[in-house]
C-alpha positions in Angstrom: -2.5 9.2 -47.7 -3.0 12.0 -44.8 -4.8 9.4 -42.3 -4.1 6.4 -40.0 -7.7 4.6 -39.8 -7.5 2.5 -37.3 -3.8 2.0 -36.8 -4.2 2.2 -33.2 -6.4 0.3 -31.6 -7.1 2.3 -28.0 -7.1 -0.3 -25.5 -6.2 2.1 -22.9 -10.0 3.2 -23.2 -11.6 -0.3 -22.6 -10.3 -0.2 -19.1 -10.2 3.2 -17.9 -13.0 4.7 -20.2 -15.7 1.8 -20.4 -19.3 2.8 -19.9 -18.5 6.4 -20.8 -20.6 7.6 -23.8 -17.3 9.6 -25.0 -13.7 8.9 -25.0 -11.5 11.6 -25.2 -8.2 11.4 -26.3 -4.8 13.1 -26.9 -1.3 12.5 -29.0 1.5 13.6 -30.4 4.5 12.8 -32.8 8.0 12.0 -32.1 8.0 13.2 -28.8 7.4 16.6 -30.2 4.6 18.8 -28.1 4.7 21.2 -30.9 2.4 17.9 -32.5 0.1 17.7 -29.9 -3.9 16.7 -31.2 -7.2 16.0 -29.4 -10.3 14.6 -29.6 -12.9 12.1 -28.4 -14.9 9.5 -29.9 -18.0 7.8 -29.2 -18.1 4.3 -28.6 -15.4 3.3 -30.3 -11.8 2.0 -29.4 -9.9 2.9 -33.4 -9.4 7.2 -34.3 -8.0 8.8 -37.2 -5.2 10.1 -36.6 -3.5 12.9 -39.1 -0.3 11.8 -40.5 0.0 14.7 -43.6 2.9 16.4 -41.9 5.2 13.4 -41.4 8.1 12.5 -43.7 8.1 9.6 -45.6 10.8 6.9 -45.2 11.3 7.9 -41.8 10.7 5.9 -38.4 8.3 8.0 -36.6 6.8 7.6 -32.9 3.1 8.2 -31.9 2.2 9.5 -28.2 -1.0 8.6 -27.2 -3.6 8.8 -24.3 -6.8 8.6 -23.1 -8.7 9.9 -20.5 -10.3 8.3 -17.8 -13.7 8.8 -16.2 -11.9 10.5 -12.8 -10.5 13.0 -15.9 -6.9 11.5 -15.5 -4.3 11.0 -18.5 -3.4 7.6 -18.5 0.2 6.2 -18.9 1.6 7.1 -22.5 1.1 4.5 -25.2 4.2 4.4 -28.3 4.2 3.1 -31.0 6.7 3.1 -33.5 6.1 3.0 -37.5 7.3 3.6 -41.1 6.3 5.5 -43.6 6.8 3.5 -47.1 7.7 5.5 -50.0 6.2 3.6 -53.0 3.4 1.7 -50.9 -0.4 2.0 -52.3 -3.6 1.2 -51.4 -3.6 -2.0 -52.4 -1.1 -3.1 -50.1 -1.7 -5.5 -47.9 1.3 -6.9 -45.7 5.4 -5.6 -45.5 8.1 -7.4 -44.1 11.1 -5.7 -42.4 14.8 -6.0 -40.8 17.5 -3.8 -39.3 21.2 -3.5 -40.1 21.3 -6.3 -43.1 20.6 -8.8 -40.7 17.8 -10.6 -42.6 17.7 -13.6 -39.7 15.8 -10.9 -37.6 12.8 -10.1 -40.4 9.8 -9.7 -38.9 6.5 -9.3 -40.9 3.5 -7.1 -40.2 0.2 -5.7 -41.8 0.5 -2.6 -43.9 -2.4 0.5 -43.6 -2.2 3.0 -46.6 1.9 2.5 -46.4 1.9 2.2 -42.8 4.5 -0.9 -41.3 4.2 -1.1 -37.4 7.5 -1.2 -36.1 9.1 -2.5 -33.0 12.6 -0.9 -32.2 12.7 -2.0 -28.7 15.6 -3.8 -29.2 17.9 -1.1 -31.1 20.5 0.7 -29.3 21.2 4.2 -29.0 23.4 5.2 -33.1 22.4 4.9 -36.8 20.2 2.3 -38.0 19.2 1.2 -41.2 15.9 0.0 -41.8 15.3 -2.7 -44.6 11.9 -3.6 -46.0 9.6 -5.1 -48.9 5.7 -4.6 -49.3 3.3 -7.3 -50.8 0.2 -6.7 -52.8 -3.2 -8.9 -52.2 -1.7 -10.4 -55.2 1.3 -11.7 -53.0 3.3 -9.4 -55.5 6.9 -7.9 -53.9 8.1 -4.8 -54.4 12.0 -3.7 -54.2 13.9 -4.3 -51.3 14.3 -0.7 -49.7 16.5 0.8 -47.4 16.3 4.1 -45.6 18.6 4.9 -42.6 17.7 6.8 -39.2 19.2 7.8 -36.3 18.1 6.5 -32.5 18.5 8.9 -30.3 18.1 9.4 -26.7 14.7 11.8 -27.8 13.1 7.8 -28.5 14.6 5.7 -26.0 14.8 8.1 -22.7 14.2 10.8 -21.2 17.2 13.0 -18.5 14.7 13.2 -15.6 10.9 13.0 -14.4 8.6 14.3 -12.3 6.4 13.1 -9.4 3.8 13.8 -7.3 0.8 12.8 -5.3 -3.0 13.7 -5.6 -2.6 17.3 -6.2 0.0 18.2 -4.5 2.7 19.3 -7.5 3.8 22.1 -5.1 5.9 19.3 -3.4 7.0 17.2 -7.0 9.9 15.0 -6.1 12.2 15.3 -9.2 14.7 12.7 -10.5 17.4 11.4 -12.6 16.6 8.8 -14.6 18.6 5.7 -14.1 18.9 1.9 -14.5 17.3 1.6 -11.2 13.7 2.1 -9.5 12.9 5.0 -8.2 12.1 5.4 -4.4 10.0 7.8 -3.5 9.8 8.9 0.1 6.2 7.9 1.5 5.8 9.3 5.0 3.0 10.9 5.8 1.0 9.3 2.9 -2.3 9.1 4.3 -4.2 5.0 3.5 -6.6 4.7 1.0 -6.6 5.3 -2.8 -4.2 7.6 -4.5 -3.5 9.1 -7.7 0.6 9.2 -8.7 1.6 12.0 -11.7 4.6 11.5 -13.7 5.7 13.9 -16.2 9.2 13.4 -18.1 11.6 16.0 -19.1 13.4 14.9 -22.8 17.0 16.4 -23.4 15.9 19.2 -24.6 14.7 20.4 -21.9 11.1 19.8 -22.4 8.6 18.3 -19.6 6.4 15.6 -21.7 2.9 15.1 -21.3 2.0 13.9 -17.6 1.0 10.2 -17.1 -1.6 9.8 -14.4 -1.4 6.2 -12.5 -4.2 4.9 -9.6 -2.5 3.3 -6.4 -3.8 2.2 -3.1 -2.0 2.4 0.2 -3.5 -0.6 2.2 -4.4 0.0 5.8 -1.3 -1.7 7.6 -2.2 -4.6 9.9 0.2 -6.6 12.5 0.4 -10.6 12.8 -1.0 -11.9 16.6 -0.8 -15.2 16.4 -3.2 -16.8 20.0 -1.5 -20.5 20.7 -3.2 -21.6 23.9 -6.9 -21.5 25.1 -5.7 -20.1 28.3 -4.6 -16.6 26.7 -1.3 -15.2 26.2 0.6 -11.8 25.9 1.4 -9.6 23.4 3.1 -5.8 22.9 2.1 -4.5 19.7 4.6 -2.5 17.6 2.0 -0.1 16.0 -1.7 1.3 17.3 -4.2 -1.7 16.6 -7.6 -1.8 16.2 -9.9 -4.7 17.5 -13.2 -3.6 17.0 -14.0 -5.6 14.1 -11.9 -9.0 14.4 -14.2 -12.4 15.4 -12.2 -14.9 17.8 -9.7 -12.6 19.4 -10.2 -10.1 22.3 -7.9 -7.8 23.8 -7.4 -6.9 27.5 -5.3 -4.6 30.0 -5.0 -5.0 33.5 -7.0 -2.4 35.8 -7.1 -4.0 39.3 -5.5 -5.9 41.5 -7.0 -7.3 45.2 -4.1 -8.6 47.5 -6.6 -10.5 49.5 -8.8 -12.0 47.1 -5.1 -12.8 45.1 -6.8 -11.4 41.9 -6.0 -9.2 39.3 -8.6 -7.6 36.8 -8.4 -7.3 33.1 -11.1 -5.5 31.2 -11.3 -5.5 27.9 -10.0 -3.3 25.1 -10.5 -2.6 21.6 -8.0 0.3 20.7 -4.8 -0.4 21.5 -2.0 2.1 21.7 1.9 0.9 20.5 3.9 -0.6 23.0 0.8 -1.4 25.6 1.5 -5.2 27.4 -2.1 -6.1 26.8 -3.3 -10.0 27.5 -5.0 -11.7 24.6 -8.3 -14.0 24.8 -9.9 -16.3 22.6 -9.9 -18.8 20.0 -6.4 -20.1 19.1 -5.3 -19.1 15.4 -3.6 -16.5 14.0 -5.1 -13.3 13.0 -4.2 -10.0 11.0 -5.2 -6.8 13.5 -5.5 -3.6 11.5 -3.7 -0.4 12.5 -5.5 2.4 13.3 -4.1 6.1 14.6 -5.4 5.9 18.9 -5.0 8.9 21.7 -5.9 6.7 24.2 -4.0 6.1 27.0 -4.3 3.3 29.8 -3.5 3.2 33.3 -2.5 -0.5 32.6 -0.4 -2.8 34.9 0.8 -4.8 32.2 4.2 -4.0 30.7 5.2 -4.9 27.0 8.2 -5.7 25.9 9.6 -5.9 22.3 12.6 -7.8 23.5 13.2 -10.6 25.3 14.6 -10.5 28.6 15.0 -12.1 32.0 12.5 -10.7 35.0 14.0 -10.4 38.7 11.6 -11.1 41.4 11.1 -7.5 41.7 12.5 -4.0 40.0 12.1 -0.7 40.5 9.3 -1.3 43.7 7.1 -3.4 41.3 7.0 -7.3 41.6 6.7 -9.1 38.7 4.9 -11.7 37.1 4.6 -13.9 34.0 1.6 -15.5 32.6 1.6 -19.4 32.8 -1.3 -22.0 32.5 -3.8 -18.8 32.7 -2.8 -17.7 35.5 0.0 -14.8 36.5 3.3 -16.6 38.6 5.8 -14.6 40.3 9.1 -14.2 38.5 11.7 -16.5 40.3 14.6 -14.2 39.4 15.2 -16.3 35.9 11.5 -16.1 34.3 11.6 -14.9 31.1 9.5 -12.7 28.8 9.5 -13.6 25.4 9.5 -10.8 22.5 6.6 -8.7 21.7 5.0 -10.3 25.0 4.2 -8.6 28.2 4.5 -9.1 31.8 2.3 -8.0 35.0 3.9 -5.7 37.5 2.4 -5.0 40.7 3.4 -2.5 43.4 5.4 -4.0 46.0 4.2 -2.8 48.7 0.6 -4.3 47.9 1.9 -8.5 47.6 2.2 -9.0 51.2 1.1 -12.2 50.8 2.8 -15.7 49.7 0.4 -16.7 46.8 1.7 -19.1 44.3 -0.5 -17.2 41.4 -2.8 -14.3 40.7 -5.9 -15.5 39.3 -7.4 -13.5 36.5 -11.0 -12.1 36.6 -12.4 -10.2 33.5 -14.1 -7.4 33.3 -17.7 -6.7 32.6 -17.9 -6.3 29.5 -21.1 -4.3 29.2 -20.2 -1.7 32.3 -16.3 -2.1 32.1 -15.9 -3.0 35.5 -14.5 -6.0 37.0 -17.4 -7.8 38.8 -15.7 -9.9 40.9 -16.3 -8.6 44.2 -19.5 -10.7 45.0 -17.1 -13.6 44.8 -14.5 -12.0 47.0 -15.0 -11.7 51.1 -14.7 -7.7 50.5 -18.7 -6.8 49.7 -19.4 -3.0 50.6 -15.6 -2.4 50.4 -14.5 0.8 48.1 -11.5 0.4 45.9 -10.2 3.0 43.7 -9.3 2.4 39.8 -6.3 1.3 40.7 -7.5 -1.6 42.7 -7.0 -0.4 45.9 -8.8 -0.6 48.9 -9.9 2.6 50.3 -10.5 2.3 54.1 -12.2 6.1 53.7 -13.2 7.3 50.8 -14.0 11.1 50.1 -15.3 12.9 47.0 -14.5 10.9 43.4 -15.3 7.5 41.6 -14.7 4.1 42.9 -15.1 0.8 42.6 -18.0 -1.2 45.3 -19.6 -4.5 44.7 -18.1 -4.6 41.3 -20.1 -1.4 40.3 -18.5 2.2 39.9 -20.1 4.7 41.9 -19.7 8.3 42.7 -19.3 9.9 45.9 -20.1 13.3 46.4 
């Protein structure tokens, strides 16, 4: 009896081995490195494994892993047995307790002497082990009893090991305790990770590393539209629209005290913190996050609080959206949280409109087209929205087309 044929049956290499034309392997004995063996095997999910060296009547503990087709040790696989003393070839089945408590018997197959074992309920201190093989005869042998010792070697380890990808140089180590580990994640780029764990044993030894895939999801932030007419929002982390259907988002670039308009043009990287206005179907929808530089020279304001607006702050007058349209704070208009309000410069609202209406942008040049609409044709503005009575050298804004003077 120097073999285990087919005592363990590697399911580990179904999953992360399947459609490889070899399986390699690796394992070790009673959490003793000294033991380690390896090997592969070709289609085939049951190894021999050497047992020659292992005392008899003694609860052992086989270590065992495979490797995957990214050539990374999965998570450990134990498995606890017993060695019989008188067992023989023809034995076909063994039943076994603990502590001369017979009400906890539990049977199990026999290979060549072999009794699978599970000690997952045993505490840390002596143990005796109590058991009795059958024949294919149904024949009993004695009733034997061999005592053993759990100790902290099979049930924990003192510490462990982490790390990311291949970045050991900055393992975070640990005690081992009856609570989860946190590991500190910042700066963990999204996408598909690979998380080592190796385990030091109290004696001092680090244990064969255990190699586990993970996935950091690309973050996305809840916007929920509830009126045709648009609504505000103030987004707590950079957002990216580009790929979402029904839902558009919008700054505002201009503003024409005579026409009583302000322009919005459309958007689809969104920096944290921008006011932006939001267009589309109603619904709610999930907006991903993604890292933006950009920067906008946007007359909305966000706000991740709510708060009361005075009629004007700061040399800005301010404005809420309501029915589509942006109203002049009355001194006790509100802006709700994660919203955003309009601000305009004071000096520009010389006039007593009840509302700014809201023009969008061009979408295919970016700029507002509003001005055929508008008694201002072959009037510059700047990018602000103001009227230039005389322009000189730069970009501005005529007939709702940008042009360059030189």
């Amino acid at each position: 009896m120097s073999r285990i044929i087919g005592f363990i049956m590697l399911f580990v290499f179904v999953s992360v081995a399947r459609g490889q034309t070899a399986y390699s392997y690796r394992y070790w004995f009673d959490n003793n490195l000294a033991t380690l063996q390896t090997g592969s095997t070709t289609g085939e999910t049951a190894i021999e494994i050497s047992i020659s060296t292992l005392a008899k009547g003694t609860v052992h503990a086989l270590h065992l892993q495979g490797l995957d087709v990214r050539e990374k040790w999965s998570p450990v696989h134990t498995q606890y047995f017993f060695i019989a003393k008188d067992a023989d070839t023809e034995t076909a089945t063994a039943r076994y307790w603990y502590d001369n408590d017979e009400t906890t018997v539990q049977t199990a197959p026999t290979i060549n002497g072999l009794i699978n074992l599970d000690i997952s309920h045993l505490n840390i201190g002596t143990h005796s082990v109590h058991y009795q093989t059958f024949n294919a005869a149904g024949e009993a042998s004695p009733v034997h009893t061999q005592y053993f010792y759990m100790n902290e070697l099979q049930l924990l380890t003192l510490s462990c090991k982490i790390w990311i990808d291949d970045d050991e140089e900055n393992a975070q180590i640990f005690d081992l305790t009856e609570d989860d580990i946190e590991l500190d994640a910042e700066g963990w780029s999204i996408g598909t990770h690979d998380l080592h764990v190796t385990l030091l044993d109290p004696n001092g030894n680090w244990l064969a590393e255990t190699t586990t895939t993970f996935e950091i999801p690309i973050p996305t932030e809840t916007i929920t539209l509830a009126k045709v007419t648009g609504g505000t929002y103030c987004p707590s982390m950079d957002l990216d629209f580009r790929e979402i259907t029904g839902l558009k988002a919008y700054i505002a670039v201009g503003f024409d005290p005579e026409a009583y308009v302000v322009w919005i043009m459309r958007v689809e990287h969104v920096p944290a913190n921008e006011g932006i206005m939001i267009m589309g179907t109603p619904g709610t929808y999930q907006i991903p996050y993604s890292k933006t530089n950009f920067h906008y020279n946007n007359m909305l304001v966000g706000s991740h609080v709510q708060k009361t607006l005075p009629t004007t702050s700061e040399g800005y007058t301010n404005y809420v959206l309501k029915d589509g349209a942006f109203r002049p704070s009355d001194g006790t208009a509100s802006v709700g949280v994660n919203k955003a309000y309009l601000r305009v410069p004071t000096d520009w609202t010389t006039m007593s409109a009840p509302e700014l209406r809201i023009e969008v942008a061009d979408e295919a040049t970016g700029i507002a087209n509003i001005m055929s609409k508008s008694p201002n044709a072959g009037r510059y503005y700047n990018l602000n929205g103001q009227r230039i009575e005389n322009p000189k050298k730069g970009i501005y804004i005529k007939d709702g087309k940008k042009v360059f003077i030189r």
